[in-house]
C-alpha positions in Angstrom: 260.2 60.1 104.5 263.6 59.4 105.0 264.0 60.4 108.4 267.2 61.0 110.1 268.8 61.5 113.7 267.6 65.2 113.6 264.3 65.6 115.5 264.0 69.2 114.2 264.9 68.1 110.6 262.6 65.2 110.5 259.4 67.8 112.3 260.5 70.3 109.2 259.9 67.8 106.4 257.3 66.1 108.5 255.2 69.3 108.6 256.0 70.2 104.8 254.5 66.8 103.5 251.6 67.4 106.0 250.8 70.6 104.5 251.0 69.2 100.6 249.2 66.3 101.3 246.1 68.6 102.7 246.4 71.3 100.1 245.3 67.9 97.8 242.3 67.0 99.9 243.7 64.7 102.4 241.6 64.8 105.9 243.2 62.2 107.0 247.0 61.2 107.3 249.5 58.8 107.8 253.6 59.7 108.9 256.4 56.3 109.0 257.5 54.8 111.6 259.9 56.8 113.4 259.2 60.1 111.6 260.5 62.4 114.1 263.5 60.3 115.0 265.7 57.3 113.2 268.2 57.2 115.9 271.7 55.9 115.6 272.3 54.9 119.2 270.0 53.6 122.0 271.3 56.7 124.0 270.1 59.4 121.2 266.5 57.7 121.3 266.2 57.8 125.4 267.4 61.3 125.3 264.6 62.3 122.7 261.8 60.1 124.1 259.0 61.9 125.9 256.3 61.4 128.6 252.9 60.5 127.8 251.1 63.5 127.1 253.7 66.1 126.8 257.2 66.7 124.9 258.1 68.9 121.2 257.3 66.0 118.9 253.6 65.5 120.6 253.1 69.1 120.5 253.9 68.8 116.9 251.7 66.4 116.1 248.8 67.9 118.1 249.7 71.5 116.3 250.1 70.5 112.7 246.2 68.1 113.3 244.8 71.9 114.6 246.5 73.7 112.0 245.4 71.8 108.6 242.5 70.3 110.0 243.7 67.2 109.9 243.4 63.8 111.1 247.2 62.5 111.7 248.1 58.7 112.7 251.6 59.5 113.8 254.0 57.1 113.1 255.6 55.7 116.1 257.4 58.5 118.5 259.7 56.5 121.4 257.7 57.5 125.0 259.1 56.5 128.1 258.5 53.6 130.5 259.3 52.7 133.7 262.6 51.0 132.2 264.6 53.5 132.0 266.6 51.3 129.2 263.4 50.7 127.1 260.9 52.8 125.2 257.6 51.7 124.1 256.9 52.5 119.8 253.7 54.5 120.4 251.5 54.9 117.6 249.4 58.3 118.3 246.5 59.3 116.8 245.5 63.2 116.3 242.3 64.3 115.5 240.9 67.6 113.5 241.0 69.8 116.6 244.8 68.4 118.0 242.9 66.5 120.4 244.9 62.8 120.9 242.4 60.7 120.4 244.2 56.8 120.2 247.5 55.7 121.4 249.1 51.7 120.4 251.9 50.8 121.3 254.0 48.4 119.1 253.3 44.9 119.9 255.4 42.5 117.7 258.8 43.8 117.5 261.1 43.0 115.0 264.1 40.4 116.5 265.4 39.1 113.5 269.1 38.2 111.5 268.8 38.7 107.7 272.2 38.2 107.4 276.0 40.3 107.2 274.7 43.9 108.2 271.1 42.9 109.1 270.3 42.1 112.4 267.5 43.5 114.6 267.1 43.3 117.8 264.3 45.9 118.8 263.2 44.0 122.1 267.1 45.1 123.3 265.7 48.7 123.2 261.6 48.9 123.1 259.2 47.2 125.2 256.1 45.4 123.4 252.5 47.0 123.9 249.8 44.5 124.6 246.5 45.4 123.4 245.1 46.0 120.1 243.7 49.8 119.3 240.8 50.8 116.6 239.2 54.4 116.5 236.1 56.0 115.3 237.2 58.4 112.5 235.1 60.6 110.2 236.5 58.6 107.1 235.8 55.2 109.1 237.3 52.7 112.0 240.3 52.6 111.8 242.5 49.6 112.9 246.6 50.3 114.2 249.3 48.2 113.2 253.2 49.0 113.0 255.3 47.7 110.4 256.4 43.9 112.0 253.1 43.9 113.0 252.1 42.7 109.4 253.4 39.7 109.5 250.7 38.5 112.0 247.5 38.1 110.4 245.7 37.5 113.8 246.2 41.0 115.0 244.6 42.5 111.6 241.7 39.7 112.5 241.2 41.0 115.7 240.9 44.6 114.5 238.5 44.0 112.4 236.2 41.8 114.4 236.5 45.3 116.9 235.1 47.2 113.7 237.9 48.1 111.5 237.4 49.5 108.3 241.1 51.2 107.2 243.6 49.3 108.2 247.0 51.8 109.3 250.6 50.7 109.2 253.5 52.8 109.5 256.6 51.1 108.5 260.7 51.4 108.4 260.8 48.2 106.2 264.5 46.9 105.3 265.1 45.9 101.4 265.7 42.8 101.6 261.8 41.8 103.6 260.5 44.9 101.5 261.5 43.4 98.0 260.4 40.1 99.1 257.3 40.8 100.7 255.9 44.3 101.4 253.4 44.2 98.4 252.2 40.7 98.7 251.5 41.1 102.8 249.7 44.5 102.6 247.3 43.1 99.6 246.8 39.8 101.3 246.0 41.8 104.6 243.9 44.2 102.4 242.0 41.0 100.9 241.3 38.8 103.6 239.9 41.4 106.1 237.8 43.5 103.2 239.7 46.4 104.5 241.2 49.4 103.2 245.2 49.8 103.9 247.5 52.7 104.6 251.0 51.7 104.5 253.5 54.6 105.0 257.1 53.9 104.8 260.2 55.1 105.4 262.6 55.1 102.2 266.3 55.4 101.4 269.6 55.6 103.4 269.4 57.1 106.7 272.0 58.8 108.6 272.8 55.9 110.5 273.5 53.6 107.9 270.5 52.1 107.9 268.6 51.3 104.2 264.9 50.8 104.1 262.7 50.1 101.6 259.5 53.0 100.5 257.0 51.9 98.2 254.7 53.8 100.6 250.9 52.6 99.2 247.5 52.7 99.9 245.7 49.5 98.7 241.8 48.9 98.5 239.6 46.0 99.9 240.1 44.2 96.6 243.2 44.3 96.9 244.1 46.6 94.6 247.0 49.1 94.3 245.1 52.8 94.6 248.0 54.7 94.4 252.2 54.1 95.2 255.6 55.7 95.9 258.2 54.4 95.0 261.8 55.8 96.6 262.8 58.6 98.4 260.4 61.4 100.2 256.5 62.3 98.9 253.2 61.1 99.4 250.4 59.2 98.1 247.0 60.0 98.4 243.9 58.2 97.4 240.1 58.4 98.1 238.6 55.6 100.7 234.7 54.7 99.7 232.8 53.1 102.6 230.4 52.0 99.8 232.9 50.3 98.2 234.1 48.3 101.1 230.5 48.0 102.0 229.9 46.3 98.7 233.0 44.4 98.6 231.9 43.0 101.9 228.5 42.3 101.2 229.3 40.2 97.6 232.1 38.4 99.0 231.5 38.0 102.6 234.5 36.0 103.5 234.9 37.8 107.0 231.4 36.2 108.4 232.2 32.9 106.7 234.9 32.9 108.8 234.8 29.7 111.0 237.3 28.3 113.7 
């Protein structure tokens, strides 16, 4: 996606990828980071963050998972804390029915100076979540990560030593990190834990003159590419074997050779 300021906007073309992603097969889906919003001001995202539980863009979520029969990780929506400054980046997790079934919130956030016209300071405006999260799917376990989050191979460790199977990471990359090391981090995460990985991304210029990267992907345990996008809105789909990872695991058992 390349979400903008407009919640309503962003829930339109949220939906309308949703819906052409199951009439291909899909039963389960991931959204980007900040689908539903890409605010332009700390002030726009408080005013659009919701309660635990309740509010249009859970609704949403919870509707459109009913609705297609879908399974929907959903990006990262901003829900309040009790800092009325900060929000957390909660990662929610829908099942077939609309039933909420995982929630993680954001735990490495993304403080960083690229350079002129690139500097992040997410801890100004989001607090970090603390604990890991992995669900039981239909498809598989699934372990949560948010885009920074990939840059910390221990967390994707932990998951999997909790069970993890498909590895989930919605993203809002910038260029210059996503031309220098989106590929190579999702494939080495994707090879060292034996897992599948779905990496959705945000892509092109946003409304508040923000740039980020795409090349949403989903890669297997080999570390292969399955399938790829490369700019601007769409999706990518691709069939996730539990045999194959199964087998991948069992001939190259790098995971239980593991020793510390």
């Amino acid at each position: 996606m390349c979400s903008t300021r407009d919640v309503e906007a962003n829930l339109t073309s949220a939906r309308a990828l949703l819906g052409k992603a199951r009439a291909q097969g899909a039963g389960l889906a991931v959204l980007p980071e900040n689908f539903a919003l890409m605010a332009d001001t700390s002030e726009r995202r408080l005013r659009h963050a919701e309660a635990p539980g309740d509010g249009r863009i859970q609704t949403a979520l919870a509707n459109w998972a009913r609705e297609l029969g879908l399974w929907i990780v959903g990006g990262t929506i901003p829900l309040r804390t009790d800092d009325p400054q900060r929000v957390r980046a909660a990662c929610l997790v829908f099942d077939a029915r609309g039933e909420q079934v995982a929630r993680y919130d954001k735990i490495h956030l993304f403080d960083v100076d690229l350079g002129p016209g690139e500097r992040y300071a997410e801890s100004d405006a989001f607090e970090a979540g603390e604990a890991p999260v992995t669900v039981a799917t239909p498809f598989g376990r699934l372990g949560l990560a948010v885009c920074y989050d990939l840059r910390f191979p221990e967390l994707f460790r932990t998951l999997v030593a909790a069970g993890a199977e498909i590895l989930t990471l919605p993203a809002a990359f910038t260029v210059p990190t996503g031309q220098a090391h989106w590929e190579v981090l999702l494939r080495a995460r994707a090879i060292e834990n034996s897992c599948y990985v779905l990496a959705a991304a945000q892509s092109g210029r946003h409304d508040n003159g923000r740039v980020t990267y795409g090349h949403s992907m989903i890669v297997g345990p080999w570390g292969e590419i399955l399938a790829a996008h490369r700019d601007g809105p769409g999706i990518v789909t691709a069939s996730c074997d539990l045999e194959t990872l199964a087998t991948v695991r069992r001939r190259l058992p790098s995971v239980r050779h593991r020793r510390l």
